[in-house]
N, CA, C and O atoms as a GROMACS GRO file, in nm:
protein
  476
    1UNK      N    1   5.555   8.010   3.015
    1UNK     CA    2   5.487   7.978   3.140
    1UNK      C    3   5.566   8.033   3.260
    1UNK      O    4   5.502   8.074   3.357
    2UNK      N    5   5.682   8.036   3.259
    2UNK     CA    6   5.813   8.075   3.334
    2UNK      C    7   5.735   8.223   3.361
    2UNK      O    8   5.677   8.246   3.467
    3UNK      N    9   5.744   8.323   3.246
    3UNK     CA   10   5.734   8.447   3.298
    3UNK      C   11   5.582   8.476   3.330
    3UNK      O   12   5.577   8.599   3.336
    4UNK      N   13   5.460   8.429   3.353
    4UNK     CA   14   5.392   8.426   3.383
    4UNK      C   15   5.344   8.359   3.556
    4UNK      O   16   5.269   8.383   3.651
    5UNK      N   17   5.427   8.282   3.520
    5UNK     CA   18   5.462   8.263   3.718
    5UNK      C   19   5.503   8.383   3.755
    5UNK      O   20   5.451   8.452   3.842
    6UNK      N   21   5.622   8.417   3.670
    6UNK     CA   22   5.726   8.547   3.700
    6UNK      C   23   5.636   8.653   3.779
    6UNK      O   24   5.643   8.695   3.894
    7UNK      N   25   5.531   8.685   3.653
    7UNK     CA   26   5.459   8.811   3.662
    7UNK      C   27   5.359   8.780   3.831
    7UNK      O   28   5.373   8.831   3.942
    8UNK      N   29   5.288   8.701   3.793
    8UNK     CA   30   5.212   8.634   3.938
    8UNK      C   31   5.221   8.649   4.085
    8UNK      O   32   5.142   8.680   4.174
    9UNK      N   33   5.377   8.609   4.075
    9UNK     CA   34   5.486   8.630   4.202
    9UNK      C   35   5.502   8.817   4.265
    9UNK      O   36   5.491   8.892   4.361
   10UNK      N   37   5.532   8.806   4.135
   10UNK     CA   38   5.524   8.963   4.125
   10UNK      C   39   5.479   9.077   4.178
   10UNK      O   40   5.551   9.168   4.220
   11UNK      N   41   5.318   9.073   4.177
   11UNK     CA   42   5.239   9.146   4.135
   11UNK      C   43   5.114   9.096   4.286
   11UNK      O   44   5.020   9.163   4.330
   12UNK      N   45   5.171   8.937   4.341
   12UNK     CA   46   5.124   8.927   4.465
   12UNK      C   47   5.208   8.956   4.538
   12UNK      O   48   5.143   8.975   4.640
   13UNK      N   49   5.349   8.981   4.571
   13UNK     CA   50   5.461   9.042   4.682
   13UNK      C   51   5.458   9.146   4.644
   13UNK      O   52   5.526   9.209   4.725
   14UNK      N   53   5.412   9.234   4.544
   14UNK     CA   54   5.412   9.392   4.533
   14UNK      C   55   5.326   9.443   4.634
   14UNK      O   56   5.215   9.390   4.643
   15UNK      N   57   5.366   9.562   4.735
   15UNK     CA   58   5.358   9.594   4.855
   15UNK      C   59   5.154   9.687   4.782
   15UNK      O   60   5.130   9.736   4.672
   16UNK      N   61   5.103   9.678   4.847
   16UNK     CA   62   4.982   9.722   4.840
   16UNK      C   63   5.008   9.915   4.805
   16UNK      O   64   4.983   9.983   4.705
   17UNK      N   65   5.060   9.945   4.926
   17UNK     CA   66   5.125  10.082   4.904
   17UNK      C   67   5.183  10.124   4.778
   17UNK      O   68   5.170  10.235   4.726
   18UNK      N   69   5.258  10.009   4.728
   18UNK     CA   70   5.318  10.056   4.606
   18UNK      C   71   5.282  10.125   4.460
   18UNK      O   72   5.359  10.172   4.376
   19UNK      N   73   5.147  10.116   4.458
   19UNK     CA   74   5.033  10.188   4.270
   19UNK      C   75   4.999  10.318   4.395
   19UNK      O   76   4.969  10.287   4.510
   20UNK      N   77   5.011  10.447   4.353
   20UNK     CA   78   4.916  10.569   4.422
   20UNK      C   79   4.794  10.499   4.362
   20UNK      O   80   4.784  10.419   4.270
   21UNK      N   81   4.692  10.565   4.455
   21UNK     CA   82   4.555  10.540   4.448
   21UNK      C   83   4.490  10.598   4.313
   21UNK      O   84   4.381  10.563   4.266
   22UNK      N   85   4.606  10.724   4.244
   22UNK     CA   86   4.552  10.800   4.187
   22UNK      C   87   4.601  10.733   4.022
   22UNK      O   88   4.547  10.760   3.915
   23UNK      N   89   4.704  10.650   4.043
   23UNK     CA   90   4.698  10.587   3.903
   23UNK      C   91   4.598  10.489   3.882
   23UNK      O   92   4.559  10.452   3.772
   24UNK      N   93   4.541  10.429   4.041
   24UNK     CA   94   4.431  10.289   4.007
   24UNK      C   95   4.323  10.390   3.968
   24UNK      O   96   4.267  10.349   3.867
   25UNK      N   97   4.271  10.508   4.010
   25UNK     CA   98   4.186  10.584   3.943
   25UNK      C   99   4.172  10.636   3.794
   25UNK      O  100   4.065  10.670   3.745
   26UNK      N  101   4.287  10.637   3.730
   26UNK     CA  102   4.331  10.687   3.594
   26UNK      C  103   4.304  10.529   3.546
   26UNK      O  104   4.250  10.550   3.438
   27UNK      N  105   4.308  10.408   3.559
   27UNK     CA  106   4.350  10.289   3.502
   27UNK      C  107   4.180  10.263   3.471
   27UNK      O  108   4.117  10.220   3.375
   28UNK      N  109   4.140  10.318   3.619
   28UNK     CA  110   3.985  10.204   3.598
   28UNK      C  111   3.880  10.317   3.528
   28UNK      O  112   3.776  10.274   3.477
   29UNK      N  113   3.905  10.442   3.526
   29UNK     CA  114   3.857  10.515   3.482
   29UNK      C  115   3.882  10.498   3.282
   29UNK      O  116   3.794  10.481   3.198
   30UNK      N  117   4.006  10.507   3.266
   30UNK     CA  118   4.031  10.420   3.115
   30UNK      C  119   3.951  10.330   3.085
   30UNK      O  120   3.871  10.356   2.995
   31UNK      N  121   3.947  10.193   3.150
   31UNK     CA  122   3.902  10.105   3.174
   31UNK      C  123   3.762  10.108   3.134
   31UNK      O  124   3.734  10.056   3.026
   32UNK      N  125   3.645  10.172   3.222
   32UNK     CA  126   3.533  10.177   3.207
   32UNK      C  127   3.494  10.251   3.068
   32UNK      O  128   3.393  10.222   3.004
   33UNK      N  129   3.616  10.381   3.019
   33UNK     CA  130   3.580  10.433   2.931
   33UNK      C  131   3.606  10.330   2.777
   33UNK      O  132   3.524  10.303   2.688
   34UNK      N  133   3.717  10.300   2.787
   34UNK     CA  134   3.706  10.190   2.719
   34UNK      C  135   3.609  10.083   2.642
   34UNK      O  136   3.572  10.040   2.533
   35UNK      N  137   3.602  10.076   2.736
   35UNK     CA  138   3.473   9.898   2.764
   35UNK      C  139   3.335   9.970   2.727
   35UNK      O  140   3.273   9.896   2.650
   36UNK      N  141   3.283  10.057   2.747
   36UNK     CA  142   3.193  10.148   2.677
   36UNK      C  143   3.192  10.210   2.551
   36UNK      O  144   3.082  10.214   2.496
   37UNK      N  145   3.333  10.282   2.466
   37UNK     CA  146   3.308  10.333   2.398
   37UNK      C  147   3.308  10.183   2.245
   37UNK      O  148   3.269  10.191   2.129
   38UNK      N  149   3.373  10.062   2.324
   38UNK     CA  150   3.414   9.987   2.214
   38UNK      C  151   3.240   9.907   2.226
   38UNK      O  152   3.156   9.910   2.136
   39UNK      N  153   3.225   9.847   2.347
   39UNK     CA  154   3.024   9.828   2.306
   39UNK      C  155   2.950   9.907   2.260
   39UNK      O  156   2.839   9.867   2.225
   40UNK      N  157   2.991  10.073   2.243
   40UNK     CA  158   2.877  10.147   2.152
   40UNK      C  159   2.928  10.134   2.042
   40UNK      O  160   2.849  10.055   1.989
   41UNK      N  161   3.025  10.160   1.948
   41UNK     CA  162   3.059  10.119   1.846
   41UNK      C  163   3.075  10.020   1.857
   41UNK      O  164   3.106   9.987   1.743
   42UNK      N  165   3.080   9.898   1.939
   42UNK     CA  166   3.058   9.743   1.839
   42UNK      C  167   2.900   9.723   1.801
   42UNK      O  168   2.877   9.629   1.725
   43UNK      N  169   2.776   9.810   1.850
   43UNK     CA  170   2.670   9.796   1.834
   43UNK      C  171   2.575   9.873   1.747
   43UNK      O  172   2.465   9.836   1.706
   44UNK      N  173   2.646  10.004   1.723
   44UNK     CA  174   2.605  10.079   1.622
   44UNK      C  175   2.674  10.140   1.476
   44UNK      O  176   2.626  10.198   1.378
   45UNK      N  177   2.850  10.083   1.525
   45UNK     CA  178   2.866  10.120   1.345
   45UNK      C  179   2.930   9.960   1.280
   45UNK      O  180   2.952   9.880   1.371
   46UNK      N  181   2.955   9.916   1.164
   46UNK     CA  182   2.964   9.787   1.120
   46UNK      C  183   3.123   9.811   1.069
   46UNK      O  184   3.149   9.811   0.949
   47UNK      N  185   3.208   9.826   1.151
   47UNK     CA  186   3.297   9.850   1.169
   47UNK      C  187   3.431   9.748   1.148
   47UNK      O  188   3.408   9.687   1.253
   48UNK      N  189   3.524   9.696   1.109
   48UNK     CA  190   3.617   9.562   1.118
   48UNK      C  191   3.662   9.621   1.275
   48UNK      O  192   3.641   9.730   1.328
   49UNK      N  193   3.741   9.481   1.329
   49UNK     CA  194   3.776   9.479   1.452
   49UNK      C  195   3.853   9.543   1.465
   49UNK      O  196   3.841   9.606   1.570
   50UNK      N  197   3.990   9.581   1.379
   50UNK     CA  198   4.076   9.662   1.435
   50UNK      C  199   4.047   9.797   1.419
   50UNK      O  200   4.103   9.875   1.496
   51UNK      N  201   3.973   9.838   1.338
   51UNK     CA  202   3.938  10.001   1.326
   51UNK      C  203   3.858  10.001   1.425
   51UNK      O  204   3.863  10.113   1.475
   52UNK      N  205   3.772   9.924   1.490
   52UNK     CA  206   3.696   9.994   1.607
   52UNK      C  207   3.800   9.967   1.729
   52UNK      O  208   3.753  10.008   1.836
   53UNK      N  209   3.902   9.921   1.738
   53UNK     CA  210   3.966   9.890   1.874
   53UNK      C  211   4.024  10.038   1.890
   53UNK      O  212   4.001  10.119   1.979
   54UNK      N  213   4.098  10.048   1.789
   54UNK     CA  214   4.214  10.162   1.750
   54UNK      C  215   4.100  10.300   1.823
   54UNK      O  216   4.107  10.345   1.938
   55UNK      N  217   4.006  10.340   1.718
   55UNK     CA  218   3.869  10.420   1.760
   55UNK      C  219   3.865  10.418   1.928
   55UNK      O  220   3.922  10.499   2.000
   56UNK      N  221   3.782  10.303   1.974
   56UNK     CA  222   3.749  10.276   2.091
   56UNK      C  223   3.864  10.345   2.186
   56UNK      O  224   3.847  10.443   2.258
   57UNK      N  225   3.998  10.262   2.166
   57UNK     CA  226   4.085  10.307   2.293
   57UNK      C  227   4.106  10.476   2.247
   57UNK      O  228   4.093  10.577   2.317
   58UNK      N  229   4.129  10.468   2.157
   58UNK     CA  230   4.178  10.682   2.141
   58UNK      C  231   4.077  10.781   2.167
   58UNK      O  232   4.104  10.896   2.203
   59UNK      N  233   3.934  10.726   2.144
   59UNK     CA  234   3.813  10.807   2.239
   59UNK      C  235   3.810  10.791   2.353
   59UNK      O  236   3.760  10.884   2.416
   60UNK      N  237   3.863  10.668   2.439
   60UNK     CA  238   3.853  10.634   2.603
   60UNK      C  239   4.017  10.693   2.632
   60UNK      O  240   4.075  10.662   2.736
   61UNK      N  241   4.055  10.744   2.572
   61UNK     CA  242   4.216  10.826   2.598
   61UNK      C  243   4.208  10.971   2.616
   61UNK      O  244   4.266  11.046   2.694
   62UNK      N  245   4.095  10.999   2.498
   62UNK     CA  246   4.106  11.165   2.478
   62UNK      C  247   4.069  11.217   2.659
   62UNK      O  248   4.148  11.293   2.715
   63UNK      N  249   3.963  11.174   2.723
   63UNK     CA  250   3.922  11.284   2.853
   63UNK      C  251   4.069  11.252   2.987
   63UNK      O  252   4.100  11.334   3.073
   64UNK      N  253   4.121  11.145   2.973
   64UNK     CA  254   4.242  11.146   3.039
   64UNK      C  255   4.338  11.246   3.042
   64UNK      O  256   4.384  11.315   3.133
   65UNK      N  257   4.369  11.235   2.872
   65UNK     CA  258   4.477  11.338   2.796
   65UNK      C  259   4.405  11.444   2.860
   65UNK      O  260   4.480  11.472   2.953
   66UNK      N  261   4.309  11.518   2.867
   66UNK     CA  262   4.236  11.595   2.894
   66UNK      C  263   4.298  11.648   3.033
   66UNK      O  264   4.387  11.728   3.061
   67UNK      N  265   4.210  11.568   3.105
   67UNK     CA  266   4.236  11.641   3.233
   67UNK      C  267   4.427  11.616   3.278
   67UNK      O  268   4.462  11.665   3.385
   68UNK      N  269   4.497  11.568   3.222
   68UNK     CA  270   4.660  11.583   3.241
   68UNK      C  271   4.687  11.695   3.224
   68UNK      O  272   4.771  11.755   3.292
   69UNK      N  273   4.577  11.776   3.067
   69UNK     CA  274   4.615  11.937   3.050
   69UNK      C  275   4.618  12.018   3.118
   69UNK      O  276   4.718  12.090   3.125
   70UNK      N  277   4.477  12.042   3.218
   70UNK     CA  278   4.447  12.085   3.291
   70UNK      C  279   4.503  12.102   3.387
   70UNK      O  280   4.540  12.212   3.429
   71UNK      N  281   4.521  11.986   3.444
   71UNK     CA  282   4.607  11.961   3.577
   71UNK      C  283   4.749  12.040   3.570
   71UNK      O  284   4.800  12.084   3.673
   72UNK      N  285   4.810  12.056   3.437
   72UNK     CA  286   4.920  12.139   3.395
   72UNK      C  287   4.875  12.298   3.430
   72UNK      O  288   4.953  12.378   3.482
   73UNK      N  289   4.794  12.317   3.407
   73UNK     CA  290   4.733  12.457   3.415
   73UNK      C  291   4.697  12.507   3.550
   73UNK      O  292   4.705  12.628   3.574
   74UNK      N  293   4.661  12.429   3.632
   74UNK     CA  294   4.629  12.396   3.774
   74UNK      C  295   4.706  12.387   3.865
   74UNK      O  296   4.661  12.430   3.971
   75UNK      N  297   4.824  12.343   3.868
   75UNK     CA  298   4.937  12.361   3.947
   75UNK      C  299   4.969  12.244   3.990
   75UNK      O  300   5.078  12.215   4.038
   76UNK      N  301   4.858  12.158   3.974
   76UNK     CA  302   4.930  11.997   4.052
   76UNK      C  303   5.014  11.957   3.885
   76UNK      O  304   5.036  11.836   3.887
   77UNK      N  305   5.054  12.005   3.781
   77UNK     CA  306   5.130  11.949   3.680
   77UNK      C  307   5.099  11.808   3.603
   77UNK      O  308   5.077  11.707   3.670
   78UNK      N  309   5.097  11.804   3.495
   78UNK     CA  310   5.127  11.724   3.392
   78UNK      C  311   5.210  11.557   3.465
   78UNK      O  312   5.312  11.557   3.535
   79UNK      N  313   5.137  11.441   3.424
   79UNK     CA  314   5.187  11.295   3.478
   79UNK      C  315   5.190  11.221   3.402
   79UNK      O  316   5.087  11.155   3.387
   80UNK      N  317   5.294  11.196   3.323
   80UNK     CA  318   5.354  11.073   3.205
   80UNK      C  319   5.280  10.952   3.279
   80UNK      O  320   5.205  10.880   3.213
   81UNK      N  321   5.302  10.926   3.431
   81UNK     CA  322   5.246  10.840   3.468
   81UNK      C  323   5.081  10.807   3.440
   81UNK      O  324   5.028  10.716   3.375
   82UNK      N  325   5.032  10.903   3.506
   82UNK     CA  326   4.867  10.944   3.472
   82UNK      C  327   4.818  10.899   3.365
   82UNK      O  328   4.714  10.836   3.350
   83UNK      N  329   4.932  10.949   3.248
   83UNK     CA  330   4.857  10.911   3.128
   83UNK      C  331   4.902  10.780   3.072
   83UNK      O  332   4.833  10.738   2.979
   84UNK      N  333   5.019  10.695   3.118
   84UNK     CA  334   5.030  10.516   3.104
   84UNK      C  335   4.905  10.491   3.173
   84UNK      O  336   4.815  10.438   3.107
   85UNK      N  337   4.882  10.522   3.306
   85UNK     CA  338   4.778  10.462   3.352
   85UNK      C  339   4.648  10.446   3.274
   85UNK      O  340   4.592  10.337   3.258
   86UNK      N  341   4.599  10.580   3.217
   86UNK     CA  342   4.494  10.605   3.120
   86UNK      C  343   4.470  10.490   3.018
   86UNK      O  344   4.376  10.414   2.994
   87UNK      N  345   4.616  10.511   2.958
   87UNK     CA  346   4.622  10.404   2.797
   87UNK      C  347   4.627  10.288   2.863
   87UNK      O  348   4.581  10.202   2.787
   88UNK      N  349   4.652  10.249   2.945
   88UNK     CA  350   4.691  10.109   2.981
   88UNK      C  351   4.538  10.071   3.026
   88UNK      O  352   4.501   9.957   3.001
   89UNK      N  353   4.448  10.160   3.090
   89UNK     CA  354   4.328  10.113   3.124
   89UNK      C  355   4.219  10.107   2.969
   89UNK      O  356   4.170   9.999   2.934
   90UNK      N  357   4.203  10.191   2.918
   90UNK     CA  358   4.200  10.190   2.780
   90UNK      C  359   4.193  10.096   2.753
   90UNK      O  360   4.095  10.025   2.775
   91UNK      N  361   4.328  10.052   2.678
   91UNK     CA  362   4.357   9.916   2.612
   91UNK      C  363   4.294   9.790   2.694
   91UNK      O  364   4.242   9.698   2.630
   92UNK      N  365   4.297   9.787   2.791
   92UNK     CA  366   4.258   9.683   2.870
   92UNK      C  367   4.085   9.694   2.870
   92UNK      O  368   4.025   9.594   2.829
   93UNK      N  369   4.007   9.806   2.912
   93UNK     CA  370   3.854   9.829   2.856
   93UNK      C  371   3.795   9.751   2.667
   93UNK      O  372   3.696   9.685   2.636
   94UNK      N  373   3.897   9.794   2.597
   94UNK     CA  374   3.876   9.810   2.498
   94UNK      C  375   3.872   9.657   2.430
   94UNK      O  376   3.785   9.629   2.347
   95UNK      N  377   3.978   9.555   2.475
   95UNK     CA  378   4.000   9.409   2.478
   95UNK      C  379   3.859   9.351   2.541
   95UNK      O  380   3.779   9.271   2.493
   96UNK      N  381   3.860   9.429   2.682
   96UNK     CA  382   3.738   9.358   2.764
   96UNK      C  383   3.597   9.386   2.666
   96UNK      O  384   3.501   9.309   2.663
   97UNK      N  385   3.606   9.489   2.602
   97UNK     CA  386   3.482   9.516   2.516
   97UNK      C  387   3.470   9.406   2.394
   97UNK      O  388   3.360   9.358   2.365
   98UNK      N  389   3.559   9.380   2.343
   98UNK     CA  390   3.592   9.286   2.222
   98UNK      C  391   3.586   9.144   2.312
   98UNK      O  392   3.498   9.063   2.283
   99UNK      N  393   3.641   9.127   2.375
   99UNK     CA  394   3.609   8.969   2.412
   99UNK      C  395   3.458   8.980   2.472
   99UNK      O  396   3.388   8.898   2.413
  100UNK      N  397   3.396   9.042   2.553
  100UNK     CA  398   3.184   9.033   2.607
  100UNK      C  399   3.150   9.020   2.453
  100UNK      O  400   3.101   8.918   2.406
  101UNK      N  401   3.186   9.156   2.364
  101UNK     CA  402   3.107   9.145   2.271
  101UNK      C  403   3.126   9.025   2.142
  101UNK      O  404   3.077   9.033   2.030
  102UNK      N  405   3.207   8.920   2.194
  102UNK     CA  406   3.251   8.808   2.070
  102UNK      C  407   3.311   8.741   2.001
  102UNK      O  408   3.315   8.619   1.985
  103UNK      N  409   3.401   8.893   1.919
  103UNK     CA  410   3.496   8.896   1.840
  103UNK      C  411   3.649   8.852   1.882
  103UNK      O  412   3.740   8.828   1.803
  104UNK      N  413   3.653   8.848   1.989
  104UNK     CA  414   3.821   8.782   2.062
  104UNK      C  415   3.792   8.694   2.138
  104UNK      O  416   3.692   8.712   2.208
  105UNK      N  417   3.866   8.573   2.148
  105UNK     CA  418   3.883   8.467   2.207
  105UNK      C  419   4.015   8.460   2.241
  105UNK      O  420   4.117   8.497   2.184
  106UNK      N  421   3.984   8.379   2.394
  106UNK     CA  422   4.148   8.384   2.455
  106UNK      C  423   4.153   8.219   2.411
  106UNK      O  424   4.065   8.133   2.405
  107UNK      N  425   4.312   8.217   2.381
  107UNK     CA  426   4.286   8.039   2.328
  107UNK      C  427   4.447   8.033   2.432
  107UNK      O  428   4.526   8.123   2.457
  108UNK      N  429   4.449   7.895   2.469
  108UNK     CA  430   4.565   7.881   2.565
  108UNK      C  431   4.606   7.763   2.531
  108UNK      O  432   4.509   7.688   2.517
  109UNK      N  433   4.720   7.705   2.509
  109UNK     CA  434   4.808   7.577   2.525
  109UNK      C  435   4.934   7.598   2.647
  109UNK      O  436   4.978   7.697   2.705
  110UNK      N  437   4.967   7.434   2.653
  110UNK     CA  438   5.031   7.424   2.773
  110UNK      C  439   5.182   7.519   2.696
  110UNK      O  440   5.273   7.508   2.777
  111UNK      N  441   5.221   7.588   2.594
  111UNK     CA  442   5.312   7.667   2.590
  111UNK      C  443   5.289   7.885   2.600
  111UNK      O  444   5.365   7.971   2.643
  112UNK      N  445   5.168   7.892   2.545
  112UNK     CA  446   5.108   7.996   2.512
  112UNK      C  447   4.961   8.026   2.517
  112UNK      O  448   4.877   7.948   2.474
  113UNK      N  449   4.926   8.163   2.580
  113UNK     CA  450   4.824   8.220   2.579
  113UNK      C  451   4.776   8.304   2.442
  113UNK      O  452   4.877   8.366   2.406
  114UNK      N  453   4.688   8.326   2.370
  114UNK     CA  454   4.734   8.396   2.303
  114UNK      C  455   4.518   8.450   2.259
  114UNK      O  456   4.412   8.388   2.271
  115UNK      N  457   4.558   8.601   2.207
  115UNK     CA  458   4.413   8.614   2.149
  115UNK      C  459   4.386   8.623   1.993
  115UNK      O  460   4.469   8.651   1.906
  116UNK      N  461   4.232   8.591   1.974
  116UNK     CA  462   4.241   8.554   1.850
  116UNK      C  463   4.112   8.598   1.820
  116UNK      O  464   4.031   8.637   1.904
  117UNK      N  465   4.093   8.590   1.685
  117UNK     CA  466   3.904   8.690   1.691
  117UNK      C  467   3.954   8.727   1.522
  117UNK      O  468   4.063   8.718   1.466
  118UNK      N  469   3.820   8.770   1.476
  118UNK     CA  470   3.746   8.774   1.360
  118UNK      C  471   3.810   8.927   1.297
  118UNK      O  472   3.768   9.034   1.341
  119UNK      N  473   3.918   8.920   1.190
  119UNK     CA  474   3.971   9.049   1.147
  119UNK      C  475   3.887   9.110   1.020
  119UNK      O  476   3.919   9.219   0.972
   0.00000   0.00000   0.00000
């Protein structure tokens, strides 16, 4: 509970300035791709949960990875950052797809948060 205040504190005194605009673009862009590719495969193949998560986030990764190439080729260069941002939005789409569509539940006690869902 400690580091969850921790994080809280955190993340509200973190200066607004501080994320470029261009990683919240890489994050929510993950994000949406994410959360899409895991509701079309949670709806059209009969899939177990972790093979479609795994699926889901590495198809909502590939056009990120993508344009990082490019951008190498382009002259604004290649961003390790860019692409945490990507996976990190990803993963976070891909959860949000699994918990709308059912299969994950957030369960919480006064020691731990934790998720849980149908393997």
């Amino acid at each position: 509970m400690r580091t969850l205040v921790f994080l809280i504190v955190l993340f509200i005194t973190l200066p607004a300035y501080a994320i470029d605009k261009d990683k919240v673009s890489h994050f929510a862009g993950g994000a949406v791709l994410g959360l899409t590719a895991d509701t079309i495969i949670y709806h059209t193949k009969d899939w177990e949960q972790p093979k479609r998560m795994v699926i889901s986030g590495g198809l909502a990764f590939i056009p990120g990875f993508a344009i990082e190439v490019v951008d190498e080729f382009s002259g604004t260069h290649f961003s390790w950052y860019d692409l945490l941002a990507d996976g990190l939005g990803s993963a976070t789409g891909v959860v949000a797809g699994e918990l709308i569509n059912g299969k994950l539940w957030i369960s919480a006690s006064p020691r731990r948060v934790s998720l849980t869902g149908h393997w």
